[in-house]
C-alpha positions in Angstrom: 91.4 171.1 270.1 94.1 172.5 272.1 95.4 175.7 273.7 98.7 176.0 272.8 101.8 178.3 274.1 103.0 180.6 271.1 106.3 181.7 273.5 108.7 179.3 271.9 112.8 179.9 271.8 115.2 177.5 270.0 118.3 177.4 271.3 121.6 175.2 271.4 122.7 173.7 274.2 125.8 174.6 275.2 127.9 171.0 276.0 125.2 168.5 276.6 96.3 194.0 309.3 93.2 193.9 312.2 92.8 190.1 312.8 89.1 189.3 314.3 91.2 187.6 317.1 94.6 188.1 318.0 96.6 185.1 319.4 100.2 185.2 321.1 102.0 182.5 319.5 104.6 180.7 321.4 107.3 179.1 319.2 109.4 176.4 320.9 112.9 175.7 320.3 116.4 176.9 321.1 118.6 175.9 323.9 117.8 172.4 325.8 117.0 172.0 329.2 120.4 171.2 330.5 121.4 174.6 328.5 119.3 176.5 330.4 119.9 175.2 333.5 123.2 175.8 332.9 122.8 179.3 332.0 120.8 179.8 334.8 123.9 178.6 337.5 126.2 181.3 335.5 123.7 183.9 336.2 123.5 182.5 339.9 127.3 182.5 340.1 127.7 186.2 338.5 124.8 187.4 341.3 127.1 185.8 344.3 130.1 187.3 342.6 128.6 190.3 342.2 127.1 190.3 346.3 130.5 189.4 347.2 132.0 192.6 345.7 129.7 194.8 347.1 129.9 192.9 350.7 133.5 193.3 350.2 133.1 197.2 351.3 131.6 196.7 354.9 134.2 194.6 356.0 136.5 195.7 358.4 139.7 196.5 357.3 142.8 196.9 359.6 141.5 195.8 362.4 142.7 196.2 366.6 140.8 194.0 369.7 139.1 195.9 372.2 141.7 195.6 374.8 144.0 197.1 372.5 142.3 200.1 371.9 141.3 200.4 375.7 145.1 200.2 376.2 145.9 202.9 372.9 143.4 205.4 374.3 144.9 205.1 378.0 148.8 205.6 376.3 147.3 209.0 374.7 147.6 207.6 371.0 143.8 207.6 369.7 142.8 211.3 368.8 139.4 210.5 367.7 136.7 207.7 367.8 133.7 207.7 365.2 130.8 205.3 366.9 129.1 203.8 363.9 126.5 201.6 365.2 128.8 198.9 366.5 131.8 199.5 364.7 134.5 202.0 365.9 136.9 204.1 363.5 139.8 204.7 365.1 142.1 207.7 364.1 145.5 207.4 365.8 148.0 210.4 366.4 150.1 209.7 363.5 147.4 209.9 361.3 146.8 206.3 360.5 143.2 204.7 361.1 142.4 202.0 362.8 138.9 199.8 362.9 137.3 197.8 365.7 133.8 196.5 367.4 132.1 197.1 370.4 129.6 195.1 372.2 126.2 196.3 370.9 124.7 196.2 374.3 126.7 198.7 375.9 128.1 202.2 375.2 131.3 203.2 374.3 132.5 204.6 378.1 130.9 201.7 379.5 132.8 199.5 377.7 136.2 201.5 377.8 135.8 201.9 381.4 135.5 197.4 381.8 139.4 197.8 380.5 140.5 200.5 383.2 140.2 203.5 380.8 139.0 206.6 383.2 137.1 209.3 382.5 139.8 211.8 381.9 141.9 209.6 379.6 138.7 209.3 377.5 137.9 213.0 377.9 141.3 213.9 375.5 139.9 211.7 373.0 137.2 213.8 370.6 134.0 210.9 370.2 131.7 211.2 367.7 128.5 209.1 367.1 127.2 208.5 363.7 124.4 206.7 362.5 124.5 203.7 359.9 122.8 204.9 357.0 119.2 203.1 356.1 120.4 201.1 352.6 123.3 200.2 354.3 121.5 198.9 357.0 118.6 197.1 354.9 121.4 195.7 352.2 123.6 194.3 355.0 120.6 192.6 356.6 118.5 191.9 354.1 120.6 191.5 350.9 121.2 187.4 351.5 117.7 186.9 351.3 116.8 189.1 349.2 119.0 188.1 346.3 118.5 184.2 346.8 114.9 184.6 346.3 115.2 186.9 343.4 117.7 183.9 341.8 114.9 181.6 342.8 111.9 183.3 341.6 114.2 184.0 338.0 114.9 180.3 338.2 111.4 178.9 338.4 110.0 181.0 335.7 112.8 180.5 333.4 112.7 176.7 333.3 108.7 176.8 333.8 108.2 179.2 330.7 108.9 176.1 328.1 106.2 174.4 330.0 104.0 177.1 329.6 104.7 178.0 326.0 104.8 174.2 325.2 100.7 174.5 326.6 99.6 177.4 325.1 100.7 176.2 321.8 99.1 172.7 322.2 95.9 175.3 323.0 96.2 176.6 319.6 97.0 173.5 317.7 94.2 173.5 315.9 93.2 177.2 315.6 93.2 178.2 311.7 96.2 179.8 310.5 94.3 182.4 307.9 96.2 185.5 307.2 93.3 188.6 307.9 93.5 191.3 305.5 91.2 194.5 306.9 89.3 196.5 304.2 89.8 199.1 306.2 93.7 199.1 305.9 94.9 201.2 302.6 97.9 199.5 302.4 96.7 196.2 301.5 93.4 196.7 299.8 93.3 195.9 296.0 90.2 196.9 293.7 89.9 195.9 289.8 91.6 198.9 289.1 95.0 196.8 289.9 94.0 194.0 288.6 94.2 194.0 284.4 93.0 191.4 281.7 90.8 188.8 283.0 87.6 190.9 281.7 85.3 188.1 281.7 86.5 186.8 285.2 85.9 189.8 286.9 82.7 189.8 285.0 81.8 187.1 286.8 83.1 188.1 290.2 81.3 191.9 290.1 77.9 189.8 290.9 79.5 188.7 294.1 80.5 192.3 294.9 77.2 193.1 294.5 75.8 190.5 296.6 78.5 190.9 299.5 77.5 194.8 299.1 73.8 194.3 299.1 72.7 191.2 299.6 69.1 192.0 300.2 68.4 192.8 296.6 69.3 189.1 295.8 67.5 187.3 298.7 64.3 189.3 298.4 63.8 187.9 294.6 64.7 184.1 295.8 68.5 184.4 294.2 71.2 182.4 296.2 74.5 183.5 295.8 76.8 180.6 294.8 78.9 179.5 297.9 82.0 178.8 296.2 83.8 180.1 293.6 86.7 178.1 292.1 89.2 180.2 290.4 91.5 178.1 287.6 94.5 179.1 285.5 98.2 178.8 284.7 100.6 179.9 287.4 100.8 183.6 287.9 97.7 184.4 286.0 96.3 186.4 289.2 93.8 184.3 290.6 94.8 185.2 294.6 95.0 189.1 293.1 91.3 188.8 291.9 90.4 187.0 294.8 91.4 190.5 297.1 90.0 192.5 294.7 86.7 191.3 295.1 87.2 191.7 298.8 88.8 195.5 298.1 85.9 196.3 296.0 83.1 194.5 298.4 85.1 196.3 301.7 84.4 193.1 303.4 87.6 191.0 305.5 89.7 188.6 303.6 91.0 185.4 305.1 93.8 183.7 303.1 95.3 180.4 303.9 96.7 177.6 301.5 95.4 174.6 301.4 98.5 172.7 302.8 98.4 174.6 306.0 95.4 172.6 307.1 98.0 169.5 307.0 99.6 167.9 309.8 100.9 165.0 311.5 98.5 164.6 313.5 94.6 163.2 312.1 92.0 166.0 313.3 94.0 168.8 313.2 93.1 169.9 309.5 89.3 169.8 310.5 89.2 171.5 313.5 90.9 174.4 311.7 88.9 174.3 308.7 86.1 174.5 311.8 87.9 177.6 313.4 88.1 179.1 310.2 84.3 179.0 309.3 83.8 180.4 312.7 85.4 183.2 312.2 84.5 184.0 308.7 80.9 183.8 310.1 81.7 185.9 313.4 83.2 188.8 311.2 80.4 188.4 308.0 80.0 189.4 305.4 83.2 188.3 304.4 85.6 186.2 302.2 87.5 182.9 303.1 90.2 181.9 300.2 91.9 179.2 300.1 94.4 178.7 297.9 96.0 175.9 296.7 92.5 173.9 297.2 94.3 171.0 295.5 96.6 170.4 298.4 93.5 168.8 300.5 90.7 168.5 297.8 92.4 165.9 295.7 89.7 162.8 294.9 88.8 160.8 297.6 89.9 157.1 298.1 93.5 157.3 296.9 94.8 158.0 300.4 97.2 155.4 302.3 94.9 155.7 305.2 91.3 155.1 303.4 89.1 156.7 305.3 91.1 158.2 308.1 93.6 159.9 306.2 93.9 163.2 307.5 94.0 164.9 303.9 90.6 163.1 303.2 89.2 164.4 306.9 89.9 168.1 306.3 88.6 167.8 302.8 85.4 166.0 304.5 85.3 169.0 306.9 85.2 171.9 304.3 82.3 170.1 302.4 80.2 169.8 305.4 80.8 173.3 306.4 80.1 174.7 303.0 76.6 172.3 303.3 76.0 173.9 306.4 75.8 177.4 305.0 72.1 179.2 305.8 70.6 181.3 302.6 71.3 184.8 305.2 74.6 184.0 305.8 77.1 186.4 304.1 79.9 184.5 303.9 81.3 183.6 300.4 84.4 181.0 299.8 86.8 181.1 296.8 89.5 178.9 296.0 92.5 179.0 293.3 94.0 176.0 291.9 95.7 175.1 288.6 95.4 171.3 288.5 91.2 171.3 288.6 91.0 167.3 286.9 92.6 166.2 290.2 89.8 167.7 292.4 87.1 165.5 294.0 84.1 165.3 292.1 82.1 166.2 295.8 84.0 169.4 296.1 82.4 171.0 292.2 79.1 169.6 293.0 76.5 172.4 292.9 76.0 173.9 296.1 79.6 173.9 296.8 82.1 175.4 294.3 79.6 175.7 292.1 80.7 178.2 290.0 84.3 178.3 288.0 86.2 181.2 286.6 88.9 180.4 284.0 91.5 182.6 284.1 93.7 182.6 280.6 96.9 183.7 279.8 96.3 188.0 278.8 96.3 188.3 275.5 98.2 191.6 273.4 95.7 194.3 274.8 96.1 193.0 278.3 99.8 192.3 278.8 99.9 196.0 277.3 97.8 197.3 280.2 99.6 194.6 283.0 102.6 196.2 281.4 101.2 199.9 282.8 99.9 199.0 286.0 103.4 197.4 286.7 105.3 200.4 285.3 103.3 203.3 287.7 106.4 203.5 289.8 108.8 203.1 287.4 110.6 206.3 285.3 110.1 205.4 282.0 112.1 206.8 279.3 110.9 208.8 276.3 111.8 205.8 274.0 109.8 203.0 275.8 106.5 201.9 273.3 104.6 199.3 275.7 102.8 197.9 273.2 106.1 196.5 271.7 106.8 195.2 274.4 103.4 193.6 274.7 103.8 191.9 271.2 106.8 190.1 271.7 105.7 188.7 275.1 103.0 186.0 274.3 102.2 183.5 276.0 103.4 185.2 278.9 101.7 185.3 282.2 101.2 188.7 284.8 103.4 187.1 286.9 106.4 187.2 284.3 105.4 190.6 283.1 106.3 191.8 286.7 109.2 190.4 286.4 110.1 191.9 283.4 108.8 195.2 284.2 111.3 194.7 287.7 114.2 193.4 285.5 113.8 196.4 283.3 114.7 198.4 286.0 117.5 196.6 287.6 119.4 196.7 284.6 118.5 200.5 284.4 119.8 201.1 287.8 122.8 198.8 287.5 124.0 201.1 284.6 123.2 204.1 287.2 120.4 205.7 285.0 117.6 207.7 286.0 115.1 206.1 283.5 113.7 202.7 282.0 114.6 202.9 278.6 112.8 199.9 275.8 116.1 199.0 275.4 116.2 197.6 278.9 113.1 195.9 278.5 113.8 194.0 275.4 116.9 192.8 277.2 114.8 192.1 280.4 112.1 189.4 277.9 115.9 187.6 277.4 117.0 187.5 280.7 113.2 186.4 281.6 113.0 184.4 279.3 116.3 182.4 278.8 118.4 183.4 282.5 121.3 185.8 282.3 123.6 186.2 279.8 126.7 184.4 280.3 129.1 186.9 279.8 132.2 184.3 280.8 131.3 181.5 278.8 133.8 181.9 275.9 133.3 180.3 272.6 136.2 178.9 271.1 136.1 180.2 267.1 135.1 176.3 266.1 132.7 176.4 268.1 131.2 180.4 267.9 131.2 179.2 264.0 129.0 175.8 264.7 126.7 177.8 267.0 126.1 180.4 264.5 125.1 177.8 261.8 123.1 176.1 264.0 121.1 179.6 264.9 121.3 180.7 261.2 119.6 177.1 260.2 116.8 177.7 262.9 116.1 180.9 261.6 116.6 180.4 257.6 114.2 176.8 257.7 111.8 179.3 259.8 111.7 181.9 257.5 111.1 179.8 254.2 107.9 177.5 255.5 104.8 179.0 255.6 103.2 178.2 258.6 106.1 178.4 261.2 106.3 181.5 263.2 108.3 184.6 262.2 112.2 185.2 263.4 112.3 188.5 265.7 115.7 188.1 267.1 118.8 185.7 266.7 121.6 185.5 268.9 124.9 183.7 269.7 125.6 184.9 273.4 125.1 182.5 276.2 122.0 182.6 278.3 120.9 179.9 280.7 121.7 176.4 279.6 121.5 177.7 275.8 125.0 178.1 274.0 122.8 180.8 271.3 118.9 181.3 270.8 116.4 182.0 268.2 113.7 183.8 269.0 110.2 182.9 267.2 107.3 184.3 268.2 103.8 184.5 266.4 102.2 188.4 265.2 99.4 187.8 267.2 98.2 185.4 270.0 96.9 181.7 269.3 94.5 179.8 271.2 94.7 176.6 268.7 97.5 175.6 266.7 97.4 173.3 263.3 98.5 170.2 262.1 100.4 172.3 259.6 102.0 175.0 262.1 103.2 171.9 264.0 104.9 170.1 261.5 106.5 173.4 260.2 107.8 174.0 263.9 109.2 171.0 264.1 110.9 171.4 260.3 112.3 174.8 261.9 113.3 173.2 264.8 115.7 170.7 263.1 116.5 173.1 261.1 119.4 173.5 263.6 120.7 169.6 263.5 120.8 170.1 259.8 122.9 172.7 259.3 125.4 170.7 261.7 125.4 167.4 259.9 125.4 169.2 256.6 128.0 171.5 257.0 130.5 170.1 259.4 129.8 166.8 258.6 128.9 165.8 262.3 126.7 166.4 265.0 127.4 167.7 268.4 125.2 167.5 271.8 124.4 170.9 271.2 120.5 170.5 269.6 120.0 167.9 271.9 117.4 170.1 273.4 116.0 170.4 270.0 115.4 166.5 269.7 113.8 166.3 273.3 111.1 169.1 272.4 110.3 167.7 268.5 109.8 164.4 270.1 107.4 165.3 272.6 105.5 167.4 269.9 105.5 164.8 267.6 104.4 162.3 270.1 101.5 164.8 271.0 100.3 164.6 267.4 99.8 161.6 266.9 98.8 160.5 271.0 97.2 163.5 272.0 96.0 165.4 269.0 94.7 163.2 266.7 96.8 164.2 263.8 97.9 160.9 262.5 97.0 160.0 258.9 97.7 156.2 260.1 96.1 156.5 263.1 93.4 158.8 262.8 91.7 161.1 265.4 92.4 158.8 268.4 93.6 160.3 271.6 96.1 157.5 274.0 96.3 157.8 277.4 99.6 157.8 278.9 101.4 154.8 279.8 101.7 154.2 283.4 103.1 150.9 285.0 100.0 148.6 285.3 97.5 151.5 283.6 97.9 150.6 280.3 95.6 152.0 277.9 96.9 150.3 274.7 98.9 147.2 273.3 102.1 147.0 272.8 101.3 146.6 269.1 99.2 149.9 269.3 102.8 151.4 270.9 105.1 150.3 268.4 103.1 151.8 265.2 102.8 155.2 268.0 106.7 154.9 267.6 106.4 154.4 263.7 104.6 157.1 263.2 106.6 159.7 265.6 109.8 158.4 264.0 108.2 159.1 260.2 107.1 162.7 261.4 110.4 163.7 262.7 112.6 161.7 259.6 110.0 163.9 256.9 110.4 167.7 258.5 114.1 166.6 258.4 113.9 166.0 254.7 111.9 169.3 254.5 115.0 171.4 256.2 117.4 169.8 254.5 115.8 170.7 251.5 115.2 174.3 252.6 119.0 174.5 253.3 120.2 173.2 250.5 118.4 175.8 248.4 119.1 178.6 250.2 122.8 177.7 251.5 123.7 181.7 250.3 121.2 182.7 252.8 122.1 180.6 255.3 126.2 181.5 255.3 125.2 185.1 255.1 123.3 184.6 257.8 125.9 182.9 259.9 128.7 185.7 258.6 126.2 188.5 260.2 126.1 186.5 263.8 129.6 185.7 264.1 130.7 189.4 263.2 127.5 191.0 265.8 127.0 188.0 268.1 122.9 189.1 267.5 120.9 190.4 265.0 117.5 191.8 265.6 114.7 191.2 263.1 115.3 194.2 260.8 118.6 193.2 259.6 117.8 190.1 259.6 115.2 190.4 257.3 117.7 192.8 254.9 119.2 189.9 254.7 116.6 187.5 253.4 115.4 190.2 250.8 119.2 190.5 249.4 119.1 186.6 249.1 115.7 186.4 247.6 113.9 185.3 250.1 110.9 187.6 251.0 110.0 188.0 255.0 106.4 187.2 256.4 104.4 189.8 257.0 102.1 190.2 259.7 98.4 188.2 258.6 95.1 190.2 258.1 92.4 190.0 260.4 90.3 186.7 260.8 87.1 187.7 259.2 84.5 184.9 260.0 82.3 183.2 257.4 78.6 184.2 257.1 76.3 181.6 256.9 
């Protein structure tokens, strides 16, 4: 017995926060050390340019010997003098200025007078003594030494700084790398109430609300809590979104990290941050550590290329002794989310550790209806838009992809510039989610538009006629993805099992494709080669996997793997056999189905090369007028009293 995905599509193939501790982190990189030192003597050379400039100013500039102005002032040409410390501005009679020094030990007359200038040739000339202002003074005397020590200081800390950083992070090597999410912060919290379908998981997970809320009512009766809780389901089911929620609802602090950041290079460091991380879990408790990903480091044991001292096998050593180390009092609960749980070591699900797992399924009808609303809150919808249409031709489909239908919906909305999300946009959004985009320039040559509608038409027509294979909502002859056209078969309602009947209809409806080409065109193209590669691994499931081989009987093979062998050759070749007669007699079957319905099947065709799609209620006009009648939607399972 077998879960199986009802989403199928056949196509042809066209062509062949708070943290409880804050940590500066220091990331290394960038320039080398010769670029910095080389940036660092362009910046030295800029400062000296730049001093140079400035020192530029205070030099003297047309400038006379002593003797000569002794000789100027005595001839009657100097009008005024301008004592400025030691330097003398000189203004001469015919207006031009002159500049000169003085010995700083003696005055101006003193040293005038030591040329032969007298008093009354100096008395003509109007002397005035001004003082050299205090940054002038301090730059001039203490600029040099100032600036070279600033360059220096700028220098040392420059270069030093990748030492430094280089240390701090070797400090914090092997410090945990969890992501803290606050209860208190509103922008990150998440309750149940954003978290839809999984009812009996979060059944599960509203005891450890409880507990994290009120954990006295549990210990004073002698109930322990389970430590771990393993969360496991198909990607995008919500396992790390019902992992917050329990946090949102229990108000407690959340620390998230994958399981492949407690990897590295070096052996030790994946324990001694599964260590920091239990530290602070406990330091901040009651609280939540979630690790996703678990599989990364809690694969089985032994397989390592290092035995014993592999560092995925240490860090998976770690967490089990710190979950064994866990007092009854302590308030500290650890979940985990992975979707491969047969690779996890035996150790790690023991009882006392993860001791308790939640299966998280694909939503069924009701809840991709109500995923569909919680992603639609910010959305305008449009008057048109039912949900629960939407909802029914989605199975199989996980939360993740509804959000991404829900976002495509409105892309293509706001690409048209609309105001609204109309169901028109979402039935084009499951396609494009689906399939990819459509391939607007990929141009069909009329041979080839006609050889892709037959195909679709003998998909849909061999579909229609079996009992057991899933209705025909939508068939279409525009490129999407890899697909040159599409059918689009989905079940009324959802299906956890499948039967040896619905299978061997499926893969009937599936040929029905390849038929149509041999039969009609009288050749075969690369197109259903798609086709062949999915019917084969079905068929092969049957008979390996299933147990649905009237040969074989209910026997499940293992998978054959170079030197794990689990059967003979001989036990292979009648395997083959048998796939080979499944696939040659649902041939037969389509072929048959075709060949009494060919009306059908070139009406159909006409319809898809005239509209390039038909949707399912012209489609099924059509069968009626050809006498075929359309499958109606099965009554309730009502189960057998004993």
């Amino acid at each position: 017995m077998a879960a199986i995905p009802p989403k199928k599509v056949r196509g042809k193939k066209g062509g062949a926060s708070t943290p409880a501790r804050r940590s500066w982190r220091v990331q290394l990189g960038g320039p080398s050390f010769l670029g910095n030192l080389f940036t660092t003597v362009l910046i030295f050379i800029f400062l000296m340019s730049a001093y140079s400039l400035v020192a530029s100013f205070f030099e003297p500039v047309n400038t006379t010997s002593l003797s000569s102005v002794a000789a100027d002032v005595a001839a009657g040409k100097v009008t005024a003098i301008t004592v400025n410390g030691d330097t003398l501005d000189l203004t001469y009679a015919d207006s031009s200025t002159k500049i000169s020094r003085k010995d700083p030990s003696a005055g101006l007359p003193e040293t005038l007078a030591t040329y032969g200038v007298t008093p009354a040739e100096l008395a003509k000339v109007a002397i005035t003594i001004q003082g050299q202002s205090g940054f002038q003074f301090w730059m001039m005397a203490l600029g040099p030494t100032v600036l070279t020590l600033l360059f220096f200081g700028f220098l040392f800390w420059f270069l030093s700084r990748q030492v430094k950083g280089a240390g701090m992070q070797a400090l914090t090597f092997g410090q945990s790398k969890a992501r803290v999410i606050d209860p208190a912060d509103a922008s990150q919290r998440v309750t149940f109430a954003d978290v839809a379908g999984a009812r009996e998981a979060k059944e599960e997970l509203v005891e450890i609300v409880d507990f994290l809320k009120n954990p006295k009512k549990f210990l004073d009766i002698g109930a322990r809590i389970p430590k771990g809780i393993i969360l496991m389901g198909a990607p995008g089911t919500g396992k790390t979104l019902l992992a917050r929620a329990v946090a949102g609802e229990a108000g407690v602090p959340f620390f998230s990290i994958s399981g492949s950041e407690f990897v590295e290079m070096f052996v030790g460091v994946g324990a001694s941050r599964v260590r920091d991380l239990f530290q602070l879990a406990k330091k901040a408790a009651p609280a939540i550590i979630f690790v996703d990903e678990i599989d990364a480091v809690g694969r089985v044991r032994g397989t390592g290329v290092g035995g014993g001292n592999d560092e995925r096998e240490q860090t998976l050593n770690q967490i089990l002794v710190e979950m064994d180390g866990f007092e009854p009092t302590e308030k500290v609960v650890v979940m985990a989310a992975t979707n491969r749980p047969d690779v996890l070591d035996p150790a790690l699900l023991r009882p006392g550790r993860f001791d308790r797992r939640v299966t998280i399924d694909l939503p069924d009808r009701r809840d991709r209806e109500e995923i569909l609303k919680i992603h639609a809150r910010q959305k305008p919808l449009g008057p048109d838009v039912v949900l629960s249409v939407i909802a029914e031709r989605t199975p199989g489909f996980s939360g993740a992809e509804l959000y991404s239908l829900m976002n495509e919906g409105a892309i293509l909305a706001a690409r048209d510039d609309r105001k609204e999300v109309t169901q028109y946009d979402l039935i084009r959004s499951i396609e494009k989610v689906m399939l990819g985009p459509e391939r607007k320039s990929h141009l069909l040559s009329k041979r080839e538009k006609e050889l892709t509608a037959y195909h679709e038409a003998g998909h849909a027509l061999v579909s229609s006629v079996l009992p057991y294979a899933d209705p025909v909502h939508k068939i279409s002859i525009i490129s999407r993805g890899h697909a040159a056209g599409y059918t689009l078969k989905l079940p009324f309602d959802d299906r956890k099992m499948q039967s040896r009947k619905q299978f061997l209809d499926d893969i009937a409806a599936t040929l029905g494709g390849y038929v149509a080409e041999e039969m009609l065109f009288d050749d075969v193209t690369t197109g259903p080669s798609n086709d062949l590669a999915v019917i084969t691994a079905l068929a092969r499931g049957m008979v390996a996997r299933y147990g649905m081989s009237e040969k074989l009987g209910p026997i499940a093979f293992g998978e054959r793997v170079m030197g794990n062998e689990p059967y003979s050759e001989h036990v292979a070749s009648q395997i083959d056999a048998e796939v080979a007669r499944i696939i040659d007699e649902a041939k037969t079957r389509a072929t048959k189905v075709i060949k009494d319905h060919r009306k059908a099947l070139d009406a159909i065709a006409k319809e898809l090369i005239e509209k390039e799609t038909v949707e399912r209620e012209d489609f099924e006009k059509t069968l009626i007028a050809n006498g075929i009648t359309p499958k109606k939607r099965e009554e309730e399972f009502i189960p057998i009293q004993s």
